[in-house]
Steps between C-alpha positions, in 0.01 A plus 500: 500500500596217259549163591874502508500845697250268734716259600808675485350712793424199676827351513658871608265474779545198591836484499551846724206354740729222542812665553326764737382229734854296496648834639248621747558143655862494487544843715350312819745341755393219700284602861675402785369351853615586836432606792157699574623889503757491308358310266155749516751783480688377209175417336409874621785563272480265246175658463559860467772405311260306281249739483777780379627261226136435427439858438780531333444209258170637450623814394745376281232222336265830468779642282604200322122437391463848399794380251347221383248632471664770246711206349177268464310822280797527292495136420180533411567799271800293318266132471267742345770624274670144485080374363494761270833420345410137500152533372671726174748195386359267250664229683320265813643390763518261853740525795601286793696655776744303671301364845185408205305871493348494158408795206321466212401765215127499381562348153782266596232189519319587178779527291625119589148433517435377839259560764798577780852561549558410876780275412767419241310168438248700427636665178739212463139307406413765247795433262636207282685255682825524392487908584350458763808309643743757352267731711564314791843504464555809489295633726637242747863656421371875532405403835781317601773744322330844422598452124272617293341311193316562165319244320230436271177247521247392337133447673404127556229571195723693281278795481782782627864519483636637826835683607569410886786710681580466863708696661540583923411835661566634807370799711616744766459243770712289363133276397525327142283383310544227214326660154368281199437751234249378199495681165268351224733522157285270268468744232862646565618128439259452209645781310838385589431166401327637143843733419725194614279227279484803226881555534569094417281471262656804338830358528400166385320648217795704397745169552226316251548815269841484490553168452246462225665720337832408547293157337386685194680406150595838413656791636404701754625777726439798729673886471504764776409835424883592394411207218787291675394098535397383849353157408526228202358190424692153454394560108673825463804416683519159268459741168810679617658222626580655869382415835217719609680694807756521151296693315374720773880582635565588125165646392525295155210556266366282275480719259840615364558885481520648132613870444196625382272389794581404828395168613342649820285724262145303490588498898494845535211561235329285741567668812429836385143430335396259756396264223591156396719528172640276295673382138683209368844444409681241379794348672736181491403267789701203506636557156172542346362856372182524704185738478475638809199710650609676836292703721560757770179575733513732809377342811122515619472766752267524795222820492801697706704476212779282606510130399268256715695416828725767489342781748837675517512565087858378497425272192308725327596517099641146556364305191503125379593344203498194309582341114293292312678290205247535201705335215215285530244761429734653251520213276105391565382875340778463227311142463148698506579782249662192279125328512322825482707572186428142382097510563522834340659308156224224572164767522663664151488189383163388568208535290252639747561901557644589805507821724645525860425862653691597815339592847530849367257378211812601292523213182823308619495231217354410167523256229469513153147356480384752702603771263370318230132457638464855630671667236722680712824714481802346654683828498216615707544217738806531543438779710297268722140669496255440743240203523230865429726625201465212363124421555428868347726478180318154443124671558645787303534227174198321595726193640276458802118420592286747508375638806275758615688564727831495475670678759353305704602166361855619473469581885383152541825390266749683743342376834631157423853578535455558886180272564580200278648226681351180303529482088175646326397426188308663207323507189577819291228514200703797281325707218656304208308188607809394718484321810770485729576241828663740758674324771604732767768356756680736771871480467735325761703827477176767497267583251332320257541318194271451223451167286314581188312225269295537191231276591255605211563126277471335852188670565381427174614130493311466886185609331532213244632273703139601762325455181652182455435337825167576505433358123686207607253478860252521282604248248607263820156555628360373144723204436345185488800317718479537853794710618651507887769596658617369820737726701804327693361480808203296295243822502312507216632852385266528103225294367219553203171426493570165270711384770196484773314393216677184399538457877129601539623751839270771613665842476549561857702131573734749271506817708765542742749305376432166596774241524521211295422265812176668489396510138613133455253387764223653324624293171454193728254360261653523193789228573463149545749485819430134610503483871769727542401847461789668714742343328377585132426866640848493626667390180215753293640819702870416444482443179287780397821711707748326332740761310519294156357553182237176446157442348283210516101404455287395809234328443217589724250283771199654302670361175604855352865507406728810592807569328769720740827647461733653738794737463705649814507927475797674536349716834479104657113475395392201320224569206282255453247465203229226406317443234123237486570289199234255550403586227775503299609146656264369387503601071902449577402101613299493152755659342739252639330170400452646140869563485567156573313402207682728295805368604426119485395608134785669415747263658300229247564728210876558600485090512356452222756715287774390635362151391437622222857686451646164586346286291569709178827559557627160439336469136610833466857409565474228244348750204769775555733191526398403138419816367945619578560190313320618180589872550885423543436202226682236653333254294528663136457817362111666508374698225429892581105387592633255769757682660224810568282241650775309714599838592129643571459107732779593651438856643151435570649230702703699715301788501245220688765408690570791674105568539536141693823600694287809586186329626717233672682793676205727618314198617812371714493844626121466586566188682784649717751265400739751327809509662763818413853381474635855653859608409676781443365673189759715285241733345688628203602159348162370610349772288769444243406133464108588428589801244700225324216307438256745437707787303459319157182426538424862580717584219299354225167685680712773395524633847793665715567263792715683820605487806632724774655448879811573701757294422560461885145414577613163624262199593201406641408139677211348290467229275698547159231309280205651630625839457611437168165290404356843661660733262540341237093460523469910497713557261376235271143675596644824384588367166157380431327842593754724348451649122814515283732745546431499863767548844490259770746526811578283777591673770699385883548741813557481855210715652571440930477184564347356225614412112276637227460345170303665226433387117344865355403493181299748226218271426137514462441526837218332786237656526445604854191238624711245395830580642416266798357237246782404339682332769238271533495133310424477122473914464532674236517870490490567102375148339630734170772500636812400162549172669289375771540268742338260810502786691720312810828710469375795709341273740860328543662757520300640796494135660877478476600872664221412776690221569813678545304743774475789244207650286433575135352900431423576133438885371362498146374756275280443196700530166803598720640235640467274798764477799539168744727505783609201740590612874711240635672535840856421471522252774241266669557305823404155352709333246196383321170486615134312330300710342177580745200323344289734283792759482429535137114541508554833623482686159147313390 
């Protein structure tokens, strides 16, 4: 028998034991005293009287066991039933009768966890606090009111989730117990608690949905099966100008219904394929015609076939919508094909053929190069061949390199449209001695497109140019100077072997590139550095570095002297070269002292005629002064005899004259105390002026004297009497050395910036060694020559255009004629500037 069953049979018995003795005692009166017989008679009585109820309770106890007896196995047989029943529900349980009896189940203590259940403290201690004083509560009111109760607790460690229900029962005895019924729901409440966190995130999730896209710049909506609108967007009420619940009330579309196709249509195409469809239309949004791309795309369905959340399949066919304004996009491919278009006209312009084959390997573009270095038909290509068509029309001519195997190398070809992702390049070597650069790029679009370029001069110009480079190592390695080049970060980046010779380096102070640093510390002992060699190593480096074209001469510790020059390179290198002219120092320091002499000597000759010049002029002056008297016969008439002679004194006298004016001139030019007198120079009536005196003189030579230059040829700034003195000295020099009959010309022109004035004429001619000769002092060129002279005129002349900054060139031909021309520039910065010293002992 269970516990419960236990004690419940306890408290029957105890309580019929109890009420069996209170009645047994009740039916017996109080004895009585008296006297002797009486009293022994009544007690006689009282006795048998006794003794008859006696039996008689004793029967009727006999009986009334015998019934509890039957009552007592028939509670028995329903506490079995009652333990059976209890032991089948899935709920534990504790009672408390009303005078304290106490009933517990078997698994009552394990499911809260505790070792016993005697007392509501008991369990009160096995759950959190605050349940367990909403446990007390109302456990406190079920006993107080009956009313039953129903709540849920936690355990005091949160492990289990409880359901507690008490409720009062009471039995045939009118006995009651006070039930607390335990059911563990921890997983019922975590699968609650799952749906009801799934169901809010659900909702929130859709409320985030809807509101982004009631946020999204363009239209959007939702259709029920029946293609009617349930649900807009902000955006698509705005393009129709309505309120949303607007445009739902009066299903408005955004796209306006034509005749031919109803506006629903891509709706229903959708619905009934159960694929996203689109197309684009245009419409006027806000008064602007718009390009519109709209799409209708049924909604995602769950594996049962109806759309995801909807179990019950009452939105199935419901789709959504939504319009995308792609003006944008419109005008941005317009844009493209414009610049596709436009590259096309740029490739067909370029030199370099050009081929662009499709993905397909279908030719997609080609330029007129192209057809011109394959030979190909552009009627053919038209029809847009293949990248293989092509390749076997050009084997087919013998337009491609031979191969042994070619269907191979066409495979090869073919592969690169789908494996080439980086441009390859390649040499094609073609039968006809061609070579071809072929620079394969994939397309941005697909495909690829071909850059051809005849490479065969560049390949041939590479070899030369190797060639070159390594006759000009070699020649570097030969050279005598001592050649290195310092990189910008001061790395020695080429040297020759005369550079570590002059520098007396060993080879492997070379190797590596050494900075200079490094290499000038090894030249420590070639520079006389004082006390201070950081400094002077300092100053070496940087100026070795120094980006500017210089040259100087060092002169050495050991007494060797080093000539260097330096000149930046255009790649930020500086090339250095030196050269040992001890040697060379030394003849130019003999050289030198001799030249002194040569010059203190000729400086006494130039003395000594201008002396000279001086000191005959003055009794010259006098005889030519006497000898016009006699000539013009200012003193009487002169026989025929004496007026030859006067005459003959007379132009001997001036021809000496001007042989003195000429020697005074040259040797003021010698002595650098010629100053020019510079001015603006008319050239034509400069030239005019000299013809004038020269033109009858050439005429009785019997020669043609002529001139030619632009009448605008304008002026030049020099110094009038020189120039004239100049030409008047060639042409008079052209008179002497020109037979009769004979052309000269005197010639002006503006060649860039720079005047050029010739005197041509169709002499005798200079021979060719002594071209250079007759500039110099007292040369003559032809001493049989009609009329000779001191031979000074050519040297003037060449003095005097020095002096102006320009230079004298003469081109003669023997027995045809000889040719002088002056290049003067037309402007000079100084007004007038001395003549350097020695400017005139150029030509000796």
């Amino acid at each position: 028998m269970s516990t419960l069953a236990t004690k419940h049979t306890i408290f029957l018995a105890a309580a019929g034991a109890a009420l069996m003795a209170t009645s047994a005692y009740a039916q017996v009166p109080p004895v009585q005293t008296g006297s002797g017989g009486a009293s022994i008679a009544l007690g006689s009585i009282l006795l048998g009287a006794t003794a008859a109820v006696g039996l008689a309770g004793f029967a009727w106890q006999t009986w009334r066991l015998r019934g509890e007896s039957r009552r007592a196995m028939a509670a028995r047989t329903d506490a079995a039933r009652l333990e059976a029943f209890l032991s089948a529900s899935p709920d534990a349980w504790c009672g408390w009768s009303q005078d304290g009896a106490h009933a517990v189940s078997p698994g009552f203590a394990a499911m809260l966890g505790v070792d016993r259940c005697d007392r509501l403290e008991d369990i009160e201690t096995a759950l959190a606090p605050s349940d367990a004083a909403a446990l007390n509560g109302a456990f406190g009111h079920l006993r107080r009111t009956g009313k039953p109760f129903q709540i849920v607790v936690s355990t005091a460690d949160g492990g289990r989730v409880l359901e507690l229900s008490g409720s009062r029962g009471a039995g045939a005895d009118n006995l009651s117990f006070d039930v607390l019924w335990a059911r563990d729901i921890g997983h019922v409440t975590g699968e609650i608690t799952r749906h009801t966190q799934a169901r809010s995130a659900a909702l929130e999730t859709l409320a985030e949905i809807q509101s982004a896209l009631d946020r999204m710049p363009f239209p959007v909506w939702l259709r029920r099966r029946d293609l009617s609108i349930s649900w807009c967007n902000s955006a698509y009420a705005a393009a129709l100008d309505l309120g949303r619940d607007e445009v739902v009330e009066r299903q408005r579309e955004l796209v306006p219904d034509l005749p031919e196709e109803p506006r629903t249509s891509l709706a229903e195409q959708a619905r009934n394929s159960g694929e996203v469809q689109s197309e684009t239309r245009h419409l006027v949004i806000d008064g602007a015609r718009r390009l519109i791309a709209i799409t209708e795309a049924p909604i995602a369905t769950s594996p049962g076939g109806s759309p995801a959340g909807d179990p019950t399949g009452d939105r199935a066919g419901s789709l959504v919508g939504f319009a995308l304004d792609v003006t944008a996009q419109e005008d941005l491919q317009r844009e493209l094909n414009r610049h596709i278009a436009a590259h096309g006209e740029v490739l067909e312009q370029l030199g370099s053929p050009i081929a662009i084959y499709g993905a397909d390997t279908r030719m997609l573009f080609y330029n007129q190069a192209y057809v011109s270095l394959w030979g190909l038909d552009e009627g053919w290509l038209e029809t847009e061949p293949t990248y293989g068509e092509v390749m076997e029309d050009l084997r087919a001519r013998r337009r491609l390199p031979e191969h042994a195997d070619f269907p191979r190398y066409k495979r090869e070809q073919l592969s690169k449209f789908t494996s080439l992702i980086e441009a390859a390049e390649d040499l094609l070597h073609l039968p006809d001695g061609t070579t071809l650069r072929m620079l394969i790029v994939p397309h941005p679009f697909g495909g690829l497109m071909f850059i051809m370029e005849d490479v065969t001069n560049a390949l041939a110009l590479e070899s030369s140019y190797n060639t070159l480079m390594a006759v000009q190592q070699e020649s570097l390695d030969n050279l005598a100077e001592g050649i290195a080049v310092f990189g910008g970060d001061g790395r020695l980046k080429l040297s020759n072997p005369s550079y570590a010779r002059i520098w007396r380096l060993r080879q492997e102070d070379l190797n590596g590139e050494p900075h200079l640093v490094e290499l000038v510390e090894k030249m420590k002992d070639f520079f006389d550095y004082g006390n201070d060699w950081d400094g002077f190593k300092n100053e070496s480096i940087a100026s070795t570095l120094e980006r500017t074209a210089r040259n100087g001469r060092i002169e050495r510790a050991d007494g060797s002297v080093v000539e260097f020059s330096s000149v930046p390179l255009p790649d930020g290198a500086v090339l250095t070269s030196f050269l040992d002219v001890t040697d060379s120092v030394r003849v130019e320091q003999a050289l030198r002292e001799r030249n002194a002499a040569l010059e203190a000597a000729d400086r006494l000759k130039s003395e000594f005629i201008a002396n000279v010049s001086y000191q005959l002029r003055t009794p010259l002056n006098a005889i030519m002064g006497f000898a016009e008297i006699l000539a013009n016969q200012y003193f009487g008439e002169l026989n025929e005899r004496q007026l030859e002679y006067s005459r003959a004194v007379l132009d001997s006298g001036q021809r000496l004259l001007l042989l003195i004016n000429d020697i005074l001139d040259l040797a003021t030019v010698e002595a650098g105390y010629m100053v020019l007198e510079r001015a603006p120079v008319d050239i034509p009536a400069m030239l005019g002026s000299v013809l004038n005196l020269t033109r009858d003189w050439a005429r009785k030579q019997n020669l043609k004297l002529e001139v030619d230059h632009a009448d605008d040829i304008g002026t030049i700034d020099a110094d009038e009497k020189r120039l004239k003195q100049a030409v008047f000295n060639l042409i008079s020099n052209a008179i002497k050395f020109t037979p009769p009959g004979g052309r000269i010309l005197v010639s002006a022109e503006r060649v860039g910036g720079s005047f050029v004035l010739a005197v041509s004429d169709t002499g005798i001619g200079i021979p060719a060694a002594d071209q250079e000769r007759v500039f110099g002092r007292f040369e003559r060129a032809n001493p049989q020559a009609r009329q000779t002279g001191a031979g000074l005129g050519l040297s003037l002349v060449k003095s005097f255009i020095e002096l102006h900054g320009g230079r004298v060139e003469i081109e003669s031909r023997m027995n045809e004629g000889t040719c002088i021309r002056c290049i003067l520039p037309i402007r000079v910065g100084a007004a007038s500037q001395p003549a350097p010293a020695g400017a005139a002992r150029a030509g000796n």
